[in-house]
N, C-alpha and C positions, 0 to 999 in steps of 0.2 A: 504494500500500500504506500502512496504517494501523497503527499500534504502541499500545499501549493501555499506559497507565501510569498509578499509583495509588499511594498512601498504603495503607499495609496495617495493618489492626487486627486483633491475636489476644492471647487474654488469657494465653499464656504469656509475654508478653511485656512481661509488667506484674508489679510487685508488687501493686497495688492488685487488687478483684475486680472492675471497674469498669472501662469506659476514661475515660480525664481530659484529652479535647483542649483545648491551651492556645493561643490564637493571640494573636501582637502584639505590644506590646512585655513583654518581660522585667521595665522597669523602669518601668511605667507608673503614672502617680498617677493610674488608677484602672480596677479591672480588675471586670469583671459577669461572674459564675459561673450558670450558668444547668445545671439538672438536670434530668433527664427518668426516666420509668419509676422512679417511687418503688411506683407502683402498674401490675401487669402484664397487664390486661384497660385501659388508659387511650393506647391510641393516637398521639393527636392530639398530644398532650406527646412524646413517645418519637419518632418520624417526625418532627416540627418540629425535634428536636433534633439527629437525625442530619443531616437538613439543613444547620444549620446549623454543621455540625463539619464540611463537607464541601464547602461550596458558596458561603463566604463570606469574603471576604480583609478583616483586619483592618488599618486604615492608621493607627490613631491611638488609643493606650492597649492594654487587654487583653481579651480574652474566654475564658472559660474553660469550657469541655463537656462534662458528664457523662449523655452521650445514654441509659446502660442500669444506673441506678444498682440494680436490682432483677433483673437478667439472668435468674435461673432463673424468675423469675413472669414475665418478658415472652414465654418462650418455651412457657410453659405457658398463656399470655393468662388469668391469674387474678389477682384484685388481689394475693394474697400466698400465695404457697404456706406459709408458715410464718407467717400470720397478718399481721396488717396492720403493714406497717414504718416506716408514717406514724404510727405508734401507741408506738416504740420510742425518741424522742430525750430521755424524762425518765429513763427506766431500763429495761434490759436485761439480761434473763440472759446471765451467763457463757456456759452452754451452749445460748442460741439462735444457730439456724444463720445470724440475720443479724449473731450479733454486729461481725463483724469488718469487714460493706460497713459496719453504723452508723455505728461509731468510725473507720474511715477518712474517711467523707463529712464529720464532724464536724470532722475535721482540716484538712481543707480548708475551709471552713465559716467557721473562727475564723482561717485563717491571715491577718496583718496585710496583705497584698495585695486582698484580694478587701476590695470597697467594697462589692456590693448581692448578695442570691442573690434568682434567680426560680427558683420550681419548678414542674414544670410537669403540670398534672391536665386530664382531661375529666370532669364531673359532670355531675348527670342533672338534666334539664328546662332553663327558663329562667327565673333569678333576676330575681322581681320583688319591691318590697316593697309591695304589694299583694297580695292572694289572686287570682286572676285564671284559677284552673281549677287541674287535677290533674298539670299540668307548668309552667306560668308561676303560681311563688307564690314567697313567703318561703323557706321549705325547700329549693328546691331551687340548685341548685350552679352548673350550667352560664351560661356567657357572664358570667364575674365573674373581677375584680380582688380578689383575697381580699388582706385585713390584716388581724394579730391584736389592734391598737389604731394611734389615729390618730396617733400618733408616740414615737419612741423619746429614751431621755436622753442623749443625745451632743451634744456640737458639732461633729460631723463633720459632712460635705454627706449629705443623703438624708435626714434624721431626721423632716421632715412627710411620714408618710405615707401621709395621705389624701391628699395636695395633687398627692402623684407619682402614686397611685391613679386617682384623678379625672382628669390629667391624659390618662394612657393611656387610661382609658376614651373621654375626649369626641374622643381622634384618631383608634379605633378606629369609633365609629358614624358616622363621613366617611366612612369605605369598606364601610361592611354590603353583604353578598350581597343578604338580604333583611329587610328593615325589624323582623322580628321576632326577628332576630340581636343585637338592640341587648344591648350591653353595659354593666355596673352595677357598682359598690366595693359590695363586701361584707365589713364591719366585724365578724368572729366575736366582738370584747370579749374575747378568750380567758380573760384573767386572772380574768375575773367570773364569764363567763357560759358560759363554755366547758370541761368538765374533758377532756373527749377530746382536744380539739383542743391542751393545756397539753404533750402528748405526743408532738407535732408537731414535722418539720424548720423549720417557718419560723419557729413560737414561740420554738425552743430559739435560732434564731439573734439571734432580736429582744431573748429575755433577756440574751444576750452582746453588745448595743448594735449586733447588725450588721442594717440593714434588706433586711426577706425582704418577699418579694411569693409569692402564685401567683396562677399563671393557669388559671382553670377553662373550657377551650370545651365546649360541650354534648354529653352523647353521644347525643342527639335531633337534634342536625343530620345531615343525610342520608347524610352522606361522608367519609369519614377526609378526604378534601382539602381538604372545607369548615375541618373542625379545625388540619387542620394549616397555612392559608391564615391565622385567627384568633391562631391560636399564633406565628405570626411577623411577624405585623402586632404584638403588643405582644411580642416580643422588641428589635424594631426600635424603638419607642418607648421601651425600657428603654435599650437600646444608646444610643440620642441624649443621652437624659438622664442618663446616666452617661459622655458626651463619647469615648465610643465609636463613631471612625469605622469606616463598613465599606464594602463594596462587593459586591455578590453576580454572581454569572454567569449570572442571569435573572431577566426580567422577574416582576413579580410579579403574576401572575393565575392564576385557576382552571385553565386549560389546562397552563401550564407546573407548577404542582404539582403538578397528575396526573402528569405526565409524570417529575417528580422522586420521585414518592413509589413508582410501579410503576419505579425503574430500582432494581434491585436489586446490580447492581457485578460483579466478581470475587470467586472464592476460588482461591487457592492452596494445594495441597496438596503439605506437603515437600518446597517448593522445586521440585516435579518437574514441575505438574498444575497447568493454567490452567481453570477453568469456568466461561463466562461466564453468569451466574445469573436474567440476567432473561430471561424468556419458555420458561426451562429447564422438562424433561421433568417429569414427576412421578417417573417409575424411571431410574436409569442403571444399566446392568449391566457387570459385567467391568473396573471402576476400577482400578487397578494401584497396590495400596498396600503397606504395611508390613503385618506382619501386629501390631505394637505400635507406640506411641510416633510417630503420625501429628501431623505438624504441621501446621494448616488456618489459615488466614489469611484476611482478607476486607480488601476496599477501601472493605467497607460498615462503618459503625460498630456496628450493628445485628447484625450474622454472627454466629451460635452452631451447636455440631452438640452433637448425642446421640447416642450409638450405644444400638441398640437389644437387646434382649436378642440376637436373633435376628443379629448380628453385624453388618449395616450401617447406615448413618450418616444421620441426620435433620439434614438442613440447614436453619436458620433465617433468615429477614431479619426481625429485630422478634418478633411472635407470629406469623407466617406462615410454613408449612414450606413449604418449595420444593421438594424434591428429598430420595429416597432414593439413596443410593449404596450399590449392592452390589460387596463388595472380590473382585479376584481379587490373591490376596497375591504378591508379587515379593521379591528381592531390591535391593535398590539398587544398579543399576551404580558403580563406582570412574571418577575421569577421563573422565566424559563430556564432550562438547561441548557448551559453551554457546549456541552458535548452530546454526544451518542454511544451507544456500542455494537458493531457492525459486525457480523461473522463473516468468516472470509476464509474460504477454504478450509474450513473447523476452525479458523482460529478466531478469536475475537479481537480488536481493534477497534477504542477509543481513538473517534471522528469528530472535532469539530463543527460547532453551527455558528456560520456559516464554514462551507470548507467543501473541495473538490477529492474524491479519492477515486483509486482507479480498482479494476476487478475483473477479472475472468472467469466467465462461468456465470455464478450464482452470490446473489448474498442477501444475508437474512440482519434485519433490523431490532434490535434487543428490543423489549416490552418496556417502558419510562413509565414509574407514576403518574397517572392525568393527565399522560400525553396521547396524542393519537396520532400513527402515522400512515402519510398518503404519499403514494408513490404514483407520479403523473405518467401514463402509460399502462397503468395493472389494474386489472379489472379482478379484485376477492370478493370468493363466493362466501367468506368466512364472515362478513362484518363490514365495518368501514372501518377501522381500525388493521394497517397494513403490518403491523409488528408482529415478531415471531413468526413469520410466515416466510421459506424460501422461495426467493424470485430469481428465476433463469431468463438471461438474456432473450431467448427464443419467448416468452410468455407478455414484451411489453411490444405495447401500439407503437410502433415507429413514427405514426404522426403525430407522436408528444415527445419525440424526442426535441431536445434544443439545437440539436446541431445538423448539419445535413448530411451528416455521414451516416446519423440515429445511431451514436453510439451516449451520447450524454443525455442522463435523463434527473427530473426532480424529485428530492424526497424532501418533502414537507414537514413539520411540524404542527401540532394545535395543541392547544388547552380549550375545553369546552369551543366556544366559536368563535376565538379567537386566535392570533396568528403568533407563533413560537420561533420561526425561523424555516432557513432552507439548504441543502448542502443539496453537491452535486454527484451521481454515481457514471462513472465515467469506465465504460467496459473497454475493455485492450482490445485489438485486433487476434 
């Protein structure tokens, strides 16, 4: 048996609008703030960055992670639902709706901790400074090291930065997918030649003597993986060069990015309700919630819900909706039990509520005082009450399973008719 445990992100649990993953030391001389989803149709930025708030131990100095700096346009996949917010750091209405993600990103931004910001975009085509067709020219955006001038007035470390630009770029085209990947600095001038761009998060930071970078990967490359494969390849170059040790928990190639980018994690729901989110239904029916004041949590950084006019709930990874959940309202049992006791190939096996385990074959649910348990798929001829009774793979409705493989299914909790909690039984191949 297998217990699944996670770092949980929900934004009531922040003052900020924003999550702000900090890893490493507290007191590090020298800490790289890296942001993602300033724009909410840009991917490759947003995905690299959850990643890397999720899948990376820092050993030496700080990292800090603002994977969904733009949350309501990532879930809408539109550069900016209230206009473009890359366009907000010279000045800001009062009463625009992003005032308050601005001024908080700001704060951060300028705090005397943070030594370099990268931000992180996918732009269109591939920057050459040549014309060289109707996607590979000047103009355009994509596979570039963006600076708003080749260095800043400090004597602090980072201040040439062309030199760190350049640098990343020429470590980057050692690993291209494919030859036409190559990556290039691109020098916007902003101060002269640029008035949009003077508007900008990495301008506003450069005028405050903090050196900003973005990273544009193309949105012409074929693949969120390819982007988010580019995006972390010069994360890593930034990390080194800012004496930022790390260590990740897998190899770095195209296979295992797919594989990071489609794992979508847990959500938690008030504390009750475990659902494991990748490879999940499009509909769930009959969820056993609040009928107000639901607490949803994710292990993903990227998790957001909407509820829809129509009463249930649009669950988010990134701009990607995963799953409708329709509520059947409860109340919340008092005093339930935290655990269970789960037989499992004769053995028994103290399970968590909430909690995922996994099982082959059959497994039988221990009998709890004044609990009653329901297992979504099993139809007992014995009761309603599904405890002490074994359940084999082969005897549950597959269209209650949650997953679309119908290998994950729910076991329920109750006290009289109210709601106790939910854990997930999850059969092996």
């Amino acid at each position: 048996m297998k217990l699944i445990l996670f770092l949980l992100f929900s934004a009531s649990l922040y003052a900020l609008p924003f999550n702000l993953i900090k890893k490493g030391d507290e007191n590090a001389s020298s800490t790289l703030l890296v942001i993602g989803g300033i724009h909410g149709n840009e991917p490759g930025g947003y995905f690299a960055a959850s990643i890397l708030a999720t899948h990376y131990k820092i050993e030496k100095n700080a990292l800090w992670v603002v994977p969904n700096l733009n949350a309501p346009s990532i879930q809408a996949n539109k550069r900016g639902i209230n206009g473009d917010m890359n366009r907000k750091f010279h000045k800001i209405a009062p009463n625009d709706p992003d005032t308050n993600r601005v001024k908080q990103i700001k704060k951060i931004i300028l705090s005397p901790k943070v030594s370099l910001v990268l931000n992180l975009h996918d732009g269109h085509g591939f920057y050459r400074k040549k014309y060289q067709g109707s996607i590979f020219n000047p103009n355009a955006w994509g596979q570039t090291c963006v600076i708003d001038q080749c260095e800043i007035n400090t004597t602090k470390r980072f201040a040439k930065l062309d030199k760190i630009a350049n640098s990343v770029k020429n470590s980057i085209n050692k690993k291209l997918i494919k030859k036409h990947h190559a990556f290039d600095v691109k020098n916007t001038n902003t101060k002269f030649d640029d008035e949009a761009m003077r508007k900008s998060l990495t301008f506003f930071a450069v005028t405050h003597n903090k050196p900003a970078f973005a990273i544009e990967t193309s949105k012409n490359l074929t693949s969120l993986t390819q982007k988010v494969f580019y995006q972390l390849l010069a994360i890593e170059e930034f990390m080194k060069i800012t004496g930022v040790k790390y260590q990740r928990d897998f190899n770095m190639n195209i296979e295992n990015i797919k594989k990071l980018v489609q794992n979508y994690g847990f959500l938690y729901i008030n504390d009750k309700i475990v659902l494991n989110l990748s490879d999940i239904k499009k509909t769930l029916r009959f969820i056993p919630l609040k009928s107000i004041h639901n607490t949803f949590r994710f292990t993903h950084p990227l998790g957001s819900v909407k509820r829809d006019k129509s009463g249930f709930y649009n669950i988010y990874i990134g701009n990607k909706r995963l799953t409708a959940l329709f509520p059947q309202y409860f109340e919340i049992a008092k005093d339930c039990p935290v655990t269970t006791t789960v037989l499992l190939n004769k053995k028994k096996h103290k399970v968590k509520i909430p909690s995922e385990f996994f099982v082959k074959g059959s497994f039988v649910v221990k009998r709890m005082d004044n609990i009653r348990v329901n297992v979504i798929g099993f139809s007992s001829k014995q009761g309603i009450d599904e405890s002490e009774i074994r359940i084999p793979y082969g005897r549950l409705n597959k269209s209650y399973s949650i997953d679309r493989n119908n290998l994950i299914y729910r076991v329920e909790f109750y006290k009289a008719n109210e709601f106790c909690g939910m854990s997930l039984i999850h059969f092996r191949k």
